[in-house]
N, C-alpha and C positions, 0 to 999 in steps of 0.2 A: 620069288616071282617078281618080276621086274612093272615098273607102272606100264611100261609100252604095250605087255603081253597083253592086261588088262583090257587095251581098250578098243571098241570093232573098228571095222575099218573103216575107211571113209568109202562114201556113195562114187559110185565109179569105178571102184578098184574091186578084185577079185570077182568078177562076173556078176555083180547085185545089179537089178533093174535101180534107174534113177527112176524121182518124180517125175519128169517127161515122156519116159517110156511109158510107167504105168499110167498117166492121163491119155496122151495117144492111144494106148489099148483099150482103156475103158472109152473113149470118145469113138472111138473105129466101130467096136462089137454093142457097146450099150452095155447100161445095169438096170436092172429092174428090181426096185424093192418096196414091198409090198406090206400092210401090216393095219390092224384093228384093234383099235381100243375101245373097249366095253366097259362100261360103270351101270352094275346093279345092285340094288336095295332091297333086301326081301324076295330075290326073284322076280323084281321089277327094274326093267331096264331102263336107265333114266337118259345115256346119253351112248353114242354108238360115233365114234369118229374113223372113216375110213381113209388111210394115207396109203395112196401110188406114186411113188416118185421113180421117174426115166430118167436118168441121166446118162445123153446120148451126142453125138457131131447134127450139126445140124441138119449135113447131106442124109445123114443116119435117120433120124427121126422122119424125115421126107419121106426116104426109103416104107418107113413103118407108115405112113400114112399122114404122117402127125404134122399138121402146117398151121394150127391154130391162130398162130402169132400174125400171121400174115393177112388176117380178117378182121385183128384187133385194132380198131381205133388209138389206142393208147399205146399201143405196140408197132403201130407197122404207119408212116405217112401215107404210102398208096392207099390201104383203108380208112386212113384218113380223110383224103382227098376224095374219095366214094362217095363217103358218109354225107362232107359238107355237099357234091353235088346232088346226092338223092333229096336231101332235106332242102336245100336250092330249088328242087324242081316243086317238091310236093307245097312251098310256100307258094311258088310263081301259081302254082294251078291253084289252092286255093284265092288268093290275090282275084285271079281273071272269074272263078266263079263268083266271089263279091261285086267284081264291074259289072259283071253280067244282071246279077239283081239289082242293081239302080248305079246307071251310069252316071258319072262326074258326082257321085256320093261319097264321102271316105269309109274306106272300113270300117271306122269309129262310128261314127252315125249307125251304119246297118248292125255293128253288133247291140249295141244301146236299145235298139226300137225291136232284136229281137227277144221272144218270152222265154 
């Protein structure tokens, strides 16, 4: 037996999927894997850890519903940009409610005097 017989073939040759095809498949259709770990003592359950992982194309995940990323401040600059405008607005309207309680007073003042 010769070392050559030995050894498989290389990726490409003889009709094997490469790493590209099978990420493309899996990125195209999705995986879903799902899975529970349990830790009890006595028949007391002390901790219960639940793991869902999708790993899916982005367009893919859409598809499924899944756009989470896209409302996360720390993920996505548009909700970012939300976040500082809403927080922008709800400062400016507390602000004008302070003037309103005693104009040409500072914030500082009106919060101090109240109980």
């Amino acid at each position: 037996m010769s070392m050559a017989s030995r050894l498989p073939e290389p990726y490409g040759q003889g009709g094997g999927s490469n790493l590209a095809d099978i990420l493309e498949r899996v990125l195209d259709k999705g995986v879903v894997i799902a899975g529970d770990i349990r830790i009890n003592l006595l028949d007391i359950e002390l901790l219960t850890i639940k793991l869902r992982l999708i790993v899916a194309s982005v367009d893919k995940a859409k598809e499924m519903g899944i756009d989470w990323w896209e409302d996360d401040p720390a993920l996505s600059s548009g909700a970012r940009r939300n976040e500082l405008a809403r927080e922008n607005a709800e400062l400016r309207e507390r602000l004008a409610r302070l003037e309103e309680l005693e104009p040409g007073r500072a914030p500082k003042d009106v919060r101090e005097e109240s109980p």
